[in-house]
C-alpha positions in Angstrom: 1.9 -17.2 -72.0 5.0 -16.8 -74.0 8.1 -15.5 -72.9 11.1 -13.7 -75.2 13.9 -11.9 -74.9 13.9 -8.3 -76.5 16.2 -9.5 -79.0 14.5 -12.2 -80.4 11.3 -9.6 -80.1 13.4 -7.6 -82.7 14.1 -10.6 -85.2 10.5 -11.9 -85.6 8.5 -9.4 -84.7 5.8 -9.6 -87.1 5.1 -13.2 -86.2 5.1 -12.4 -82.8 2.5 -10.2 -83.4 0.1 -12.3 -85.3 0.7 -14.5 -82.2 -0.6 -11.7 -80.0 -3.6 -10.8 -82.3 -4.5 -14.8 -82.0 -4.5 -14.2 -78.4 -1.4 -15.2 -77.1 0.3 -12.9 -74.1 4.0 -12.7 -74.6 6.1 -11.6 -72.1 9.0 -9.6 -73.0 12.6 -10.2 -70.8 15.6 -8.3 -70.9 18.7 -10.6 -69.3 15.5 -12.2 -67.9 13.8 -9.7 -65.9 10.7 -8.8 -67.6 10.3 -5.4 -68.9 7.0 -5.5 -70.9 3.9 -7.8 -72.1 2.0 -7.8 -75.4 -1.2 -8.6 -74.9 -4.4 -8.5 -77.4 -6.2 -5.6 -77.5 -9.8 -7.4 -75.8 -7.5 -8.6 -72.5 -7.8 -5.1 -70.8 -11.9 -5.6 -70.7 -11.8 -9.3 -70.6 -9.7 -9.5 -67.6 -11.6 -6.6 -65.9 -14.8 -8.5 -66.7 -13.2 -11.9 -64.5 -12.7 -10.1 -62.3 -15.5 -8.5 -61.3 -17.5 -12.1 -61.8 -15.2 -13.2 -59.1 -16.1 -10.2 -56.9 -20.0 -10.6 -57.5 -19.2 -14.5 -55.9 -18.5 -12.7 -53.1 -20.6 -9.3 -52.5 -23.0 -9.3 -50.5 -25.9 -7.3 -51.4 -28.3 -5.3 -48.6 -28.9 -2.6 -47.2 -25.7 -0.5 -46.4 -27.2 2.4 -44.7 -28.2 0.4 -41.8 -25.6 -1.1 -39.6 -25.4 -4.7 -38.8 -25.9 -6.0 -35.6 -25.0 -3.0 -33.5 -26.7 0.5 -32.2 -25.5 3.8 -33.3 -26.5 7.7 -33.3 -26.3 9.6 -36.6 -25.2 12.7 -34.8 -22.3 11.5 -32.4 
């Protein structure tokens, strides 16, 4: 991940974004808090694809109308 300043955004911006469509994230700062990221158009699914891998490592699949381990009345 690349970080610039919003000036340096404004002098080279067309080679910042071949950068981005290559795949590189930059991170846009202005006096060096960061105000924005560029990001290639496939990280919105990509990312949303890791993580739900990571949550599949951890779901636990069943029956989720019964309850586990304890007794209890529909109607109460």
């Amino acid at each position: 991940m690349l970080s610039i300043a919003v000036s340096e955004l404004r002098a080279n911006l067309t080679g910042f974004l071949q950068q981005v469509k290559a795949g590189e994230i930059i991170v846009i700062t202005s006096r060096g808090t960061e105000v924005a990221r560029l990001v290639p158009p496939h990280f919105a699914t990509t990312a949303a694809r890791e993580q739900l891998d990571q949550l599949r490592q951890t779901a636990v699949v069943g029956d989720i109308v019964a309850p586990v381990s304890e007794d209890w009345k529909a109607d109460a």
